[in-house]
C-alpha positions as a Markdown table, in Angstrom:
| # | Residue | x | y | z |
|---|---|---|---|---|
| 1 | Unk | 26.1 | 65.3 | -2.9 |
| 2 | Unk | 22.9 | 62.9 | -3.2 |
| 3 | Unk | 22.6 | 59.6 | -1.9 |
| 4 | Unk | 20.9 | 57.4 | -4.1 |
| 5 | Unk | 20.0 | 53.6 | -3.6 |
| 6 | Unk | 19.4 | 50.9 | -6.3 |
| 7 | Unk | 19.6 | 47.6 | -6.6 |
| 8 | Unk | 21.8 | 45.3 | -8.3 |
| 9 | Unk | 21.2 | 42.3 | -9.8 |
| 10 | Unk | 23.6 | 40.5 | -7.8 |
| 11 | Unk | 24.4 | 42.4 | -5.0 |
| 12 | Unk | 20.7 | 43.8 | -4.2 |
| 13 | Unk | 20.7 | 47.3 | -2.8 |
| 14 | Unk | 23.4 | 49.7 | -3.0 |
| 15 | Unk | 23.8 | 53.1 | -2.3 |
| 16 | Unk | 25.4 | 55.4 | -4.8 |
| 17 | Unk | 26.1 | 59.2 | -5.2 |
| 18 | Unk | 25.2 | 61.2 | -8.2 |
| 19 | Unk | 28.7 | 61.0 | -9.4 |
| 20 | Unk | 27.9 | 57.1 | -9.4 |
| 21 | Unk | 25.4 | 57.2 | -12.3 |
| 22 | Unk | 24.5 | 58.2 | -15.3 |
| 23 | Unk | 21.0 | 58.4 | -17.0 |
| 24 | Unk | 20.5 | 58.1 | -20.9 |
| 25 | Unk | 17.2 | 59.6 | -22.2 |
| 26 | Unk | 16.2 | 58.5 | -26.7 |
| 27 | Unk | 15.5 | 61.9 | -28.4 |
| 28 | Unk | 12.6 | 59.6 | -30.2 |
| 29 | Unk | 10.1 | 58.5 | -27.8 |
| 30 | Unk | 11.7 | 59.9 | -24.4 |
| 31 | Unk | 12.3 | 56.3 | -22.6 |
| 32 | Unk | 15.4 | 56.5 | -20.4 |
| 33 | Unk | 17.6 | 54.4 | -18.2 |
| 34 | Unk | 20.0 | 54.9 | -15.5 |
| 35 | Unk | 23.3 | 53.2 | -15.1 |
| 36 | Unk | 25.6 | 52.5 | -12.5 |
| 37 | Unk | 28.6 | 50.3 | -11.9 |
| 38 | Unk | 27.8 | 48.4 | -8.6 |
| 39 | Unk | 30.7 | 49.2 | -6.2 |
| 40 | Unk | 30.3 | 45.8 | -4.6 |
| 41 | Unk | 30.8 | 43.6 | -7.5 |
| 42 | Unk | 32.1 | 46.3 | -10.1 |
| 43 | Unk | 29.5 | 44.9 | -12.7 |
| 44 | Unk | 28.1 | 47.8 | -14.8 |
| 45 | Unk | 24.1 | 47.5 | -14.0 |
| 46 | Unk | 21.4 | 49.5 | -16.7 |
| 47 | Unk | 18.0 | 49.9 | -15.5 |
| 48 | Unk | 14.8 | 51.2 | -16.9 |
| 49 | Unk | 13.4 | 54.2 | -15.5 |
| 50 | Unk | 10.0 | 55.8 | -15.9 |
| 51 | Unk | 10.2 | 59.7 | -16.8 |
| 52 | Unk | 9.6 | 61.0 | -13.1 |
| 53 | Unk | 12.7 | 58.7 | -12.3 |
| 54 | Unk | 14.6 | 60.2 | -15.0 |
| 55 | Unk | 13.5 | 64.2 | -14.1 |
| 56 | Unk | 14.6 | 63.3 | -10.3 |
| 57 | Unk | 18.2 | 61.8 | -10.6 |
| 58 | Unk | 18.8 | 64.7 | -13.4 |
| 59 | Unk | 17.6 | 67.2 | -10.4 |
| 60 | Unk | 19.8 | 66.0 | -8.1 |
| 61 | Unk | 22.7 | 66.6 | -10.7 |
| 62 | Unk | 23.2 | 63.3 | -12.4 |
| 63 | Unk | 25.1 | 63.3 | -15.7 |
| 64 | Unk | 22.7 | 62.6 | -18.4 |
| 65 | Unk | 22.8 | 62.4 | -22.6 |
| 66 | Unk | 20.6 | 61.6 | -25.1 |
| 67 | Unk | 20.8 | 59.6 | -27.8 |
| 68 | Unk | 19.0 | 59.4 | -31.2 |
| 69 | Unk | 18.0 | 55.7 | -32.7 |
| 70 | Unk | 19.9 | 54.5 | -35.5 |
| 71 | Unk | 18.4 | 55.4 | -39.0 |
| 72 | Unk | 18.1 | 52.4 | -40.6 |
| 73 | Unk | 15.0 | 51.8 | -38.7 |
| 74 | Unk | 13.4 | 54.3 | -40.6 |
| 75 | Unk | 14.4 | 53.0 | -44.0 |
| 76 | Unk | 12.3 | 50.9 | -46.4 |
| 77 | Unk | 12.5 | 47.1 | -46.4 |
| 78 | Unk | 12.8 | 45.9 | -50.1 |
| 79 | Unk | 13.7 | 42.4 | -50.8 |
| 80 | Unk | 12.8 | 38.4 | -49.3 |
| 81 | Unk | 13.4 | 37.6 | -45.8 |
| 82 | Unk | 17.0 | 36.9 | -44.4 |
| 83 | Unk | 16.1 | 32.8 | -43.7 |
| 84 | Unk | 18.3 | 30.3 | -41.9 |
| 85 | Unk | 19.7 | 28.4 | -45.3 |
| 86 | Unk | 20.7 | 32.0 | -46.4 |
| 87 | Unk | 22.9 | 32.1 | -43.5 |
| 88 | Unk | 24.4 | 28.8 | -43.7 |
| 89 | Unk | 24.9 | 29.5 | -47.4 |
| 90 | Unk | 26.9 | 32.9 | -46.7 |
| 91 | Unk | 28.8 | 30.5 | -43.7 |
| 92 | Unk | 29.7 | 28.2 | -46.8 |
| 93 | Unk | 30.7 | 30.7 | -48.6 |
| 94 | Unk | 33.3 | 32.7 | -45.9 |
| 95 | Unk | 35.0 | 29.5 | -46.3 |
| 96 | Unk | 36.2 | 29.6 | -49.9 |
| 97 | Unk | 39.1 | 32.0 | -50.1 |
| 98 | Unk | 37.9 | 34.2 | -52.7 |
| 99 | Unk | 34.6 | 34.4 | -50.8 |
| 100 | Unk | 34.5 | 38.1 | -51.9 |
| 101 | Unk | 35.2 | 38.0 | -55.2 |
| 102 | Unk | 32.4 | 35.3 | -55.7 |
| 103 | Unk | 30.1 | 37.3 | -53.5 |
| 104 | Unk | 30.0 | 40.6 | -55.8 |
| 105 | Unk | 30.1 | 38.2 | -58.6 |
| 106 | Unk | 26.9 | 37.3 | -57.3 |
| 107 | Unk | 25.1 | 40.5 | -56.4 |
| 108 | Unk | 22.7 | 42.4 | -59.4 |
| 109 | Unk | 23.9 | 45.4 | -60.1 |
């Protein structure tokens, strides 16, 4: 099994085995990271890792998935601007208790 060393936020270097990390690639535009839980701290650490990164831990039998981004990125905005009054105003509102009843009163249908 590999040896492979990264670095911890906390801890600095470590040295982990392919076991110890797992790399997550987006279907979209091919970015990928690596993650690991440091065995020194136990905090789980996620890196960034350029594509030659990526191709070498997978080559040395890391576990590795991909993952698609969500599609409501890809939908079409309609409508004003969330601002920070509309949030205190929805704040206001949770504290009535038939917030939800006077919320769909409210919406256009």
């Amino acid at each position: 099994m590999a040896t492979i060393r990264a670095s911890c936020d906390d801890c600095g270097d470590v040295e982990l085995t392919t076991a110890d990390v797992h790399v997550r690639v987006c279907n979209h535009d091919s970015t990928g990271t690596y993650s690991f839980r440091c065995p020194t701290c136990r905090m789980t650490q996620v890196k960034s890792a350029e594509s030659r990164t990526i191709d070498l831990l997978v080559a040395a039998g890391v576990s590795h998935s991909t993952w698609d981004l969500p599609q409501e990125i890809f939908e079409e905005r309609k409508g004003d601007t969330i601002t920070h009054d509309d949030i205190l105003d929805f704040h206001d509102l949770l504290g009535d208790p038939d917030w939800y009843s006077d919320l769909t009163s409210s919406i256009d249908r």
